[in-house]
Rosetta silent file (secondary structure, phi, psi, omega in degrees, C-alpha in Angstrom):
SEQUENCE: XXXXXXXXXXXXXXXXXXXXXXXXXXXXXXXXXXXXXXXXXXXXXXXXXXXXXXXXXXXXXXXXXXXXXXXXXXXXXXXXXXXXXXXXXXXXXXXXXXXXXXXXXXXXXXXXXXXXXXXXXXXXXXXXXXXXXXXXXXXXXXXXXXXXXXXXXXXXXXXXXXXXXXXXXXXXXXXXXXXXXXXXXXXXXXXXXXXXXXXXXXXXXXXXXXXXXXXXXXXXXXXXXXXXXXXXXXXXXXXXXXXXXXXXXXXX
SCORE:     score description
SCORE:     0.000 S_00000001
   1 L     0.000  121.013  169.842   74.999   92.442  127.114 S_00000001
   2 L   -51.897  152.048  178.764   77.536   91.218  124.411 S_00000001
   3 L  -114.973  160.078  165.380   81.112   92.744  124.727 S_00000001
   4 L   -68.072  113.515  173.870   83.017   93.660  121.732 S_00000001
   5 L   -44.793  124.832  126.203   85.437   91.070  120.264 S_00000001
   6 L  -125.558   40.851  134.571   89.049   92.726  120.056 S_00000001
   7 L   -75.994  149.921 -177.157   90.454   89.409  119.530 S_00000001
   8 L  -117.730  -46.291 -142.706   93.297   89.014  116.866 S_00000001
   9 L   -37.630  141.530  168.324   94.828   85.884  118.305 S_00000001
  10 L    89.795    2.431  179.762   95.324   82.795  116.014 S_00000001
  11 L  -109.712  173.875  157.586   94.810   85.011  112.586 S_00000001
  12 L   -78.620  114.256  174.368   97.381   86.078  109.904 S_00000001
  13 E   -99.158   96.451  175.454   99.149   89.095  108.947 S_00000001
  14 E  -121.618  125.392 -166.152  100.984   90.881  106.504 S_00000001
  15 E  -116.448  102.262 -140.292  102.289   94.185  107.572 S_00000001
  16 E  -109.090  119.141 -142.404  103.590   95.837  104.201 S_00000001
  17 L    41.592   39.362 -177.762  106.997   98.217  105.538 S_00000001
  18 L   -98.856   29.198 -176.667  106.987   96.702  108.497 S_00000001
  19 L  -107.013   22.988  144.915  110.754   96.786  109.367 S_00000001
  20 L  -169.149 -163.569 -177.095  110.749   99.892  111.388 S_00000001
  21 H    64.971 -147.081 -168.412  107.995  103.138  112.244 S_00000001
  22 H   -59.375  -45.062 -165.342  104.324  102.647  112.357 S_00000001
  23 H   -75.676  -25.180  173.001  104.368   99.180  110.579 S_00000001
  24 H   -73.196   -9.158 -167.507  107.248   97.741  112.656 S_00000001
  25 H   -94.211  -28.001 -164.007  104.615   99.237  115.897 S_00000001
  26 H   -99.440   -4.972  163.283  101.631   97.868  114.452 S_00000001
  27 H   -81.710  -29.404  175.257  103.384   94.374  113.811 S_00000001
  28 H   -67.992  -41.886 -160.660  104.977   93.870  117.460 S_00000001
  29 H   -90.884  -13.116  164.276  101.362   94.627  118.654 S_00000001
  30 H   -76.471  -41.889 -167.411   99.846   92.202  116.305 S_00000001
  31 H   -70.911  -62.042 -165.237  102.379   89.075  117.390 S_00000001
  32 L   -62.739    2.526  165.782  101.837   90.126  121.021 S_00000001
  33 L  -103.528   17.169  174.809   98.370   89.526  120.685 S_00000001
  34 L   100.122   31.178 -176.069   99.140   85.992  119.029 S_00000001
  35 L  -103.744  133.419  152.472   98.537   86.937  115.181 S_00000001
  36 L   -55.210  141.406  162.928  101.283   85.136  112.691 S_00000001
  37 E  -139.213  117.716  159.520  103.261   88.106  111.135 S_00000001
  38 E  -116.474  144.466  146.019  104.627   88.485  108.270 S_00000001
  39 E   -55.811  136.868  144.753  106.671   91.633  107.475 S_00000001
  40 E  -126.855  109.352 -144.909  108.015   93.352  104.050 S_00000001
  41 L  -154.870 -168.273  172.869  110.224   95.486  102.837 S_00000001
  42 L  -110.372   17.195  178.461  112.908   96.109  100.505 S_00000001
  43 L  -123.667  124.475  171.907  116.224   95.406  102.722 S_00000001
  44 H   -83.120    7.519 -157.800  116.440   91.768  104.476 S_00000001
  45 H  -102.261  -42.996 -161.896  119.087   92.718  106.417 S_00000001
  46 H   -96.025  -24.411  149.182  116.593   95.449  108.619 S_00000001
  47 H   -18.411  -94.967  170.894  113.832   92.952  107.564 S_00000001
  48 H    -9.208  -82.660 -162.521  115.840   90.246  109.754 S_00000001
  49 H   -32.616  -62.489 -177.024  116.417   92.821  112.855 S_00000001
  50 H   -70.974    4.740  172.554  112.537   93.653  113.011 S_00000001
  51 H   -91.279  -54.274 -169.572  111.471   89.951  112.660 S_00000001
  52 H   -46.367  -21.064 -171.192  113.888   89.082  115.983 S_00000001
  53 L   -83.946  -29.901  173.139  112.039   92.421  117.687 S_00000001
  54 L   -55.813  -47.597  177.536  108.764   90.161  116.845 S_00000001
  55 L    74.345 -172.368  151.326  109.536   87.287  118.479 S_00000001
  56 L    87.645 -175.376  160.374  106.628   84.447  117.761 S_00000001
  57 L  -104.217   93.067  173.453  105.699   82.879  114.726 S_00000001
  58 E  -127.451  160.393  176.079  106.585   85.578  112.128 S_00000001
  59 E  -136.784  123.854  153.358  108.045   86.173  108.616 S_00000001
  60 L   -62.664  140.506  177.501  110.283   88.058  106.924 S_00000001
  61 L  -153.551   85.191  179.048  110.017   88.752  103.070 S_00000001
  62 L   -37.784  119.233 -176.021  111.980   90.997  100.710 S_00000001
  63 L  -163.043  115.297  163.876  109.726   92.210   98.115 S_00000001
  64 L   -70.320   76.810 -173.859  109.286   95.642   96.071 S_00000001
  65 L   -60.835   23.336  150.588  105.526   95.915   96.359 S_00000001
  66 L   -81.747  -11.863   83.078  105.697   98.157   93.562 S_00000001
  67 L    -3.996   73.637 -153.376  106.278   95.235   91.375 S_00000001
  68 H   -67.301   -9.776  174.955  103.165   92.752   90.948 S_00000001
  69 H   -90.214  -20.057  168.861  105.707   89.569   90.492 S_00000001
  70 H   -62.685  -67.493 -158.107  107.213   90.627   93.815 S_00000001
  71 H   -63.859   -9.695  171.144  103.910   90.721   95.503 S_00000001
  72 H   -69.244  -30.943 -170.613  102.499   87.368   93.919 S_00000001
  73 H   -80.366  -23.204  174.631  106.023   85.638   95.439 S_00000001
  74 H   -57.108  -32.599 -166.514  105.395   87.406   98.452 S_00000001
  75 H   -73.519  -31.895 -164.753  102.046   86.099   98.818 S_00000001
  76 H   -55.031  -83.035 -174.703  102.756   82.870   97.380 S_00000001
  77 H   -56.015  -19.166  148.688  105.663   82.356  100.628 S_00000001
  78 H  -113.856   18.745  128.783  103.242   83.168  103.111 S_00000001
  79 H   -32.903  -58.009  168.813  100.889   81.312  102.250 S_00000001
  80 H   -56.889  -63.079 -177.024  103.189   78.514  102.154 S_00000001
  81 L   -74.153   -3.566  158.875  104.337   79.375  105.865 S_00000001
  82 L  -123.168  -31.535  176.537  100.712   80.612  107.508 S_00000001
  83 L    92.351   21.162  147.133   98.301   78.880  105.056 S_00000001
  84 L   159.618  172.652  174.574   96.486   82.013  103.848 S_00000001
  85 L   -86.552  147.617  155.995   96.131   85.675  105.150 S_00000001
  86 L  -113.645  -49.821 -149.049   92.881   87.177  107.700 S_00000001
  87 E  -146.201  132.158  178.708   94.538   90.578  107.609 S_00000001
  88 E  -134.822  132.822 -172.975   96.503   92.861  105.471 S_00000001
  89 E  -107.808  100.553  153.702   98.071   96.463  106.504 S_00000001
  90 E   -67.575   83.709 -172.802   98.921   98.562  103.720 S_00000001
  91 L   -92.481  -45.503 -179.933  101.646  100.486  105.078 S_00000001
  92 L   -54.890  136.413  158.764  104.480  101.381  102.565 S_00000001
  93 L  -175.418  164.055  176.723  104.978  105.143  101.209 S_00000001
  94 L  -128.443  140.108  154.797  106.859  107.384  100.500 S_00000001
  95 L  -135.861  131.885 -164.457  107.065  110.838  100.811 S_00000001
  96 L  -140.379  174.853 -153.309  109.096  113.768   99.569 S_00000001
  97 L   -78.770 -177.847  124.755  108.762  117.612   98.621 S_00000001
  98 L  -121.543  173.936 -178.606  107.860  118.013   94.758 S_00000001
  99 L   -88.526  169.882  175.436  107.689  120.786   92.163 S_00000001
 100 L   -57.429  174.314 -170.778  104.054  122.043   91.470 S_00000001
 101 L   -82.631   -4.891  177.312  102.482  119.552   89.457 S_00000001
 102 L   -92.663  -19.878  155.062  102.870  121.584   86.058 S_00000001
 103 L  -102.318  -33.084 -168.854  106.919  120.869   86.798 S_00000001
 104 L   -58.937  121.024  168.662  107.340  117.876   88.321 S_00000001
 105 L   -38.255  110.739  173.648  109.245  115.210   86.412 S_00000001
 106 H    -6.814  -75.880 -173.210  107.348  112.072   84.982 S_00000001
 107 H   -31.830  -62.634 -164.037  109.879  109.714   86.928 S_00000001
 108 H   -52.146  -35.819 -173.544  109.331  111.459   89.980 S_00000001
 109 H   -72.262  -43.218 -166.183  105.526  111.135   89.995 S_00000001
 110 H   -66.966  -20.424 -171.712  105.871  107.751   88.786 S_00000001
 111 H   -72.489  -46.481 -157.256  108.413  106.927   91.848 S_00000001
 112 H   -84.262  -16.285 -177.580  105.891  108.400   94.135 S_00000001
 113 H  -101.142  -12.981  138.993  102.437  106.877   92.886 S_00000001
 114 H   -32.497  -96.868 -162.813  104.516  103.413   92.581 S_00000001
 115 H   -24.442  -68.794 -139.576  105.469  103.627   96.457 S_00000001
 116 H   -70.405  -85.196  175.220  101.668  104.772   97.608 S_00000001
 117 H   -37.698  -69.469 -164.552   99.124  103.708   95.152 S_00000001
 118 H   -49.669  -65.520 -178.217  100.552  100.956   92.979 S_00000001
 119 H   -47.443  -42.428 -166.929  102.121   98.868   96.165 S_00000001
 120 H   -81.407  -35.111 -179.174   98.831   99.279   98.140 S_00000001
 121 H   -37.025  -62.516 -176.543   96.755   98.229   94.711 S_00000001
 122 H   -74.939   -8.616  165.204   98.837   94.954   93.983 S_00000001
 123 H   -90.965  -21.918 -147.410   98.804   93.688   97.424 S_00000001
 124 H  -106.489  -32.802  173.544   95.247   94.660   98.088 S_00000001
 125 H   -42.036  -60.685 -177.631   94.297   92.930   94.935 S_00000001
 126 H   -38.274  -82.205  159.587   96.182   89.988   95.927 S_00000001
 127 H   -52.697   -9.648  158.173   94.509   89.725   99.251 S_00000001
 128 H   -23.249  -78.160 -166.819   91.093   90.436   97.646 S_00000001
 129 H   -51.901  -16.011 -148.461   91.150   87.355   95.571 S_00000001
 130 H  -118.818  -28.771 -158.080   92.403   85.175   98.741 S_00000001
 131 H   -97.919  -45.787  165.339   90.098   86.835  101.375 S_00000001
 132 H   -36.761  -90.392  169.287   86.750   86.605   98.596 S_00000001
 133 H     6.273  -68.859 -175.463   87.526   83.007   98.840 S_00000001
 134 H   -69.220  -39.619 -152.612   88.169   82.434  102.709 S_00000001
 135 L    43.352   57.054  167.292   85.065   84.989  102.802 S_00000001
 136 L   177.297  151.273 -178.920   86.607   86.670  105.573 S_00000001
 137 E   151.529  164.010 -179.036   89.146   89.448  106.226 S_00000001
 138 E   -94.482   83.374  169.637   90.630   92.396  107.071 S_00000001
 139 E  -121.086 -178.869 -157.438   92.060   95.112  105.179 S_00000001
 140 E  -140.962  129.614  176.853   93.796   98.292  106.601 S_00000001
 141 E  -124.535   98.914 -177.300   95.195  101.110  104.608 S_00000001
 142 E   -59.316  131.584  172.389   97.601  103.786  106.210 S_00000001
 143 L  -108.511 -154.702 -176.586   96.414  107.361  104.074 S_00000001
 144 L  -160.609  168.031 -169.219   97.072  110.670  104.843 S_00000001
 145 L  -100.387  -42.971  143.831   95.246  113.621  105.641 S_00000001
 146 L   -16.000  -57.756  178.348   97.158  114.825  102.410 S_00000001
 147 L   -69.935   -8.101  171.071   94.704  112.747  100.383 S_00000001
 148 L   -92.280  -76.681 -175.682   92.150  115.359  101.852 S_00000001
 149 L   -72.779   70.481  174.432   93.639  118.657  102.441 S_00000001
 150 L   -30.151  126.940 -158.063   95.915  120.302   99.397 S_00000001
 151 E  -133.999   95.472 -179.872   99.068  120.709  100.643 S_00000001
 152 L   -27.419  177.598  166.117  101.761  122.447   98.060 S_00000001
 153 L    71.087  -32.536  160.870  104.388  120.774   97.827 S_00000001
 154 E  -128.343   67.279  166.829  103.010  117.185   98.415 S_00000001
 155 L   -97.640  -22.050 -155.211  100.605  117.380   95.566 S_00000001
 156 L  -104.627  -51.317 -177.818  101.452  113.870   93.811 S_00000001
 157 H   -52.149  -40.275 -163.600  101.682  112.229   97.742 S_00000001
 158 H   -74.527  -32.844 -175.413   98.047  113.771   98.029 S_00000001
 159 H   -75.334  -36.316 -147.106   96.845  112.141   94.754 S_00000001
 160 H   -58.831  -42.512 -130.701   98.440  108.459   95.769 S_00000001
 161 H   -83.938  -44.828  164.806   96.759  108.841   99.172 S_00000001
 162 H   -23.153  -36.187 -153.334   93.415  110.210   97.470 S_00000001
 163 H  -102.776  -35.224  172.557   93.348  107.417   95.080 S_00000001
 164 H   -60.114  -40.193 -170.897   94.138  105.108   98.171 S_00000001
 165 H   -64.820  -29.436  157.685   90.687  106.327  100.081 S_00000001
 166 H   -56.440  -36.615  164.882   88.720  105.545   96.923 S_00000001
 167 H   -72.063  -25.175 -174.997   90.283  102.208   96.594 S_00000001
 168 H   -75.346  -37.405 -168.235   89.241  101.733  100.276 S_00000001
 169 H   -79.648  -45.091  164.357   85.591  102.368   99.395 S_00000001
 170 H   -32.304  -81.785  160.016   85.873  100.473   96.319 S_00000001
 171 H   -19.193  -58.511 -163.843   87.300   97.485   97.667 S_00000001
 172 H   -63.819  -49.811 -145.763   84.770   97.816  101.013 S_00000001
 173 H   -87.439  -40.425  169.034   81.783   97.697   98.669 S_00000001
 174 H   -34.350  -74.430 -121.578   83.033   94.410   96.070 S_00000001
 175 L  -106.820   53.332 -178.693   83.899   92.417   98.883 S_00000001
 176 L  -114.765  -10.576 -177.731   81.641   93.655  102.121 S_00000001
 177 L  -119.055   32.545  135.488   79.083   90.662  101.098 S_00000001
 178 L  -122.222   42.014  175.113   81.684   88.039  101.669 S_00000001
 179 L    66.888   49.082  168.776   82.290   89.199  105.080 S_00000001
 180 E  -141.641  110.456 -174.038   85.319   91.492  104.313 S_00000001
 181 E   -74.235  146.426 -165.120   85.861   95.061  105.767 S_00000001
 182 E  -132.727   95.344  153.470   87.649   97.363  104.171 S_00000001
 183 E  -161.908 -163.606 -141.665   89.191  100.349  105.803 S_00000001
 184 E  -147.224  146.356 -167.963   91.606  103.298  106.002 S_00000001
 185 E  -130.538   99.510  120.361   93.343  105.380  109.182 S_00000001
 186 L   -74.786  103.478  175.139   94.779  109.086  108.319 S_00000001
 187 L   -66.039  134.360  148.541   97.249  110.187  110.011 S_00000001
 188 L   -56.686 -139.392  159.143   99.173  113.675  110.308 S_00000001
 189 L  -100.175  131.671  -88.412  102.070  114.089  110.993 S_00000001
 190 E  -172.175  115.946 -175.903  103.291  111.302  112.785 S_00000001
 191 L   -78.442   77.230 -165.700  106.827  111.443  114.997 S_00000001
 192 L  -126.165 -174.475 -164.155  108.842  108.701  113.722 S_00000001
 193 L   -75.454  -38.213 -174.427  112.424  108.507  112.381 S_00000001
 194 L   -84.771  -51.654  175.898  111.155  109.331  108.703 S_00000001
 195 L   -81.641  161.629   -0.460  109.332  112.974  109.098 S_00000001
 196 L    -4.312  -68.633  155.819  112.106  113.717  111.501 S_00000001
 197 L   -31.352  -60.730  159.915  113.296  116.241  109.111 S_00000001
 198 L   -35.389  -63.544 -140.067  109.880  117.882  109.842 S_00000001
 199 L  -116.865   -9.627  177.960  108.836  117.651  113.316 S_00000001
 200 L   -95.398  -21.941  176.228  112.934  118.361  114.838 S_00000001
 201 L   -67.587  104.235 -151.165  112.788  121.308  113.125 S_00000001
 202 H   -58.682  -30.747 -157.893  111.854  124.171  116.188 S_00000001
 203 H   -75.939  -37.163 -168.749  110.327  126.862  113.735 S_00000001
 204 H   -57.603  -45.000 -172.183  108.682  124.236  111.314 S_00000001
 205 H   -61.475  -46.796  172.224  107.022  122.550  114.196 S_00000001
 206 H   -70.721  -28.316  160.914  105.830  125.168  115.788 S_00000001
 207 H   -69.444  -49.342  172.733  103.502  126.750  112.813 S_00000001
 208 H   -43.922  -78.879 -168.445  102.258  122.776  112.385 S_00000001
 209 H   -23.792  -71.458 -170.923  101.340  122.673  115.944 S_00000001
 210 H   -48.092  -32.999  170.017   99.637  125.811  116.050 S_00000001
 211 L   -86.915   37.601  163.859   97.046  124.681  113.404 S_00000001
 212 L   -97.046  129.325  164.877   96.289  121.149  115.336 S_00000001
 213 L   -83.860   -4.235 -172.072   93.360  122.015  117.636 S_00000001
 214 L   -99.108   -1.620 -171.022   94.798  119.139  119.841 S_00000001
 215 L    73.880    3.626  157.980   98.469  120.976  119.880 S_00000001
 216 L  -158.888  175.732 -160.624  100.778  118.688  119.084 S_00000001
 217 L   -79.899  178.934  162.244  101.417  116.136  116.229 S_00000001
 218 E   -69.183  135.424 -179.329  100.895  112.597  116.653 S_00000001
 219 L   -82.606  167.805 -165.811  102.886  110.152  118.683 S_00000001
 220 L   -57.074  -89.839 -169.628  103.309  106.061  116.649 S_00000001
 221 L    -4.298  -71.517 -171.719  100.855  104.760  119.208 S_00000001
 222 L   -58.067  -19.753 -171.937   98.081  106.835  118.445 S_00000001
 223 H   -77.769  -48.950  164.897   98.077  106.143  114.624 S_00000001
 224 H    -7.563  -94.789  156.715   98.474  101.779  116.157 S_00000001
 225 H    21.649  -94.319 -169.515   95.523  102.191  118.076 S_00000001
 226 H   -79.156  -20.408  163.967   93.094  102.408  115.340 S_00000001
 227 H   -67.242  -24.295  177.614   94.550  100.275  113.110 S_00000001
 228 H   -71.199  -14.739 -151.579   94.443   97.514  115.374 S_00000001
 229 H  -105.106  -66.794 -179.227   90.791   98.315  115.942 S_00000001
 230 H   -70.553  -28.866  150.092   89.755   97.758  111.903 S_00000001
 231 L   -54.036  -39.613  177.454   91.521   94.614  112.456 S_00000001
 232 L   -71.670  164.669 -176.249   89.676   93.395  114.478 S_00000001
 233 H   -60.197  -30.463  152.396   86.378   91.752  115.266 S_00000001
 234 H    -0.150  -76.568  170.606   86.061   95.058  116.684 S_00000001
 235 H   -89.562   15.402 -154.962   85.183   96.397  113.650 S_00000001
 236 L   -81.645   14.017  145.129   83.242   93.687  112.065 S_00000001
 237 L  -136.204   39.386  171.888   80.309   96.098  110.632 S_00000001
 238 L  -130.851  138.363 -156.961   82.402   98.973  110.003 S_00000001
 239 L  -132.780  144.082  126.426   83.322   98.818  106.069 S_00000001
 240 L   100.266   10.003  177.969   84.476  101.448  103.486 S_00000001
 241 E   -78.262  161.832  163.448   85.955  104.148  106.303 S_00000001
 242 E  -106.290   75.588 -170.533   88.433  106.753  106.381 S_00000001
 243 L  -104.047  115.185  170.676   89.202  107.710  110.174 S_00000001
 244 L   -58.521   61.137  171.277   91.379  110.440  110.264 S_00000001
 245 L   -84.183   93.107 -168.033   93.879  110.859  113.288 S_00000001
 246 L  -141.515   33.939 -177.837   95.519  113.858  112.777 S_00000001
 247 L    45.482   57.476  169.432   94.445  115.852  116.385 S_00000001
 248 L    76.540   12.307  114.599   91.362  117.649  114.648 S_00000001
 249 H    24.993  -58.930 -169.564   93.153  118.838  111.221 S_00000001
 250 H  -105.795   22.873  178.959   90.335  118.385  109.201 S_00000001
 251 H  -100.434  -21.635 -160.510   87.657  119.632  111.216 S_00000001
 252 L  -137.804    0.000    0.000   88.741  123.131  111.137 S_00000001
């Protein structure tokens, strides 16, 4: 009986926010299985820090993936330095509180569908063109459960991440007959240094919890996990998904 491939080693990465959180977690676990990593972000300084936490043959790259001449120089420099991409993790967002959508300021929406949407567009484009080519690849798009579930308050985060899962299917169906999968991991809420504000809070936490049928929010690992899984060979006739790790959220 064949076993399931979940070799990475020997491919290419670029892990898009990946100088701290999920994307610095899901880049240390790509290098330790022997995948070239490159990292991006917008500071070079915390860039730097999180390449040395890599170890390996990895790269740093300053770049405002909201910006399509950033992400062409980005691609452009690792290219030069890995000699093309297998796998790309569409990590960067942002999220913050907003007015209902009948107040919220232009800028602000534009700040927020910039972070999610735009940044995952112009890189996933990017790699498209490069992985059609290669006819192989990976790509992996963090979402939200947001993009499902209306949530006041995060209504413009909810469109980005909507707009991402449609771009996942999109994307899965172009390119699935030159051997390139396409898919997407939503998470809840997630304990990292960025919802802090959320999940440190005793009273806040405790009404989240109580609607999780698993009873508490997610730790980084579990959102890893599955990303590492649609990297992989793993996955290599699953195309055009959403999988949703948010401890039963959308089930009930």
């Amino acid at each position: 009986m064949a076993k399931i491939n979940f070799n990475i080693a020997g491919k290419t990465a670029l892990v898009t926010g990946g100088s701290r959180g999920i994307g610095l977690e899901i880049a240390k676990r790509l290098s330790a299985g022997g995948v070239k990593v490159a990292i991006c972000g917008r500071k070079q300084d915390a860039l730097e820090a999180a390449r040395k936490e890599l170890g390996g043959d990895s790269l740093a790259v300053a770049a405002h993936i909201a910006k399509e001449e950033d992400v062409d120089r980005m691609f452009n420099t690792i290219i030069e330095k890995f000699g093309g991409l297998d796998i790309l993790i569409n990590n960067v967002g942002m999220n913050i509180f907003t007015p209902a959508i009948g107040e919220i300021e232009n800028s602000l929406w534009q700040k927020i569908i910039d972070s999610n949407l735009n940044g995952t567009y112009y890189c996933s484009k990017k790699a498209a063109k490069l992985m059609k080519e290669q006819k192989s690849g990976k790509i992996v798009s963090i979402t939200s459960t947001a993009g499902t579930k209306a949530s006041p308050g995060m209504g413009v985060y909810g469109i980005a991440k909507a707009g991402i899962e449609m771009m996942t299917k999109v994307l899965a169906a172009e390119l699935a007959p030159f051997n390139v999968q396409v898919n997407a991991v939503a998470p809840g809420m997630v304990r990292t240094d960025f919802s802090k504000p959320f999940w440190s809070n005793p009273e806040f936490l405790s009404v989240l919890v109580s609607r999780i049928p698993m009873g508490r929010i997610a730790e980084i690992e579990d959102i890893v996990n599955p990303v590492l899984f649609f990297a992989s060979e793993g996955s290599s006739f699953v195309t055009g998904q959403t999988l949703f790790v948010d401890g039963g959220v959308t089930v009930v």
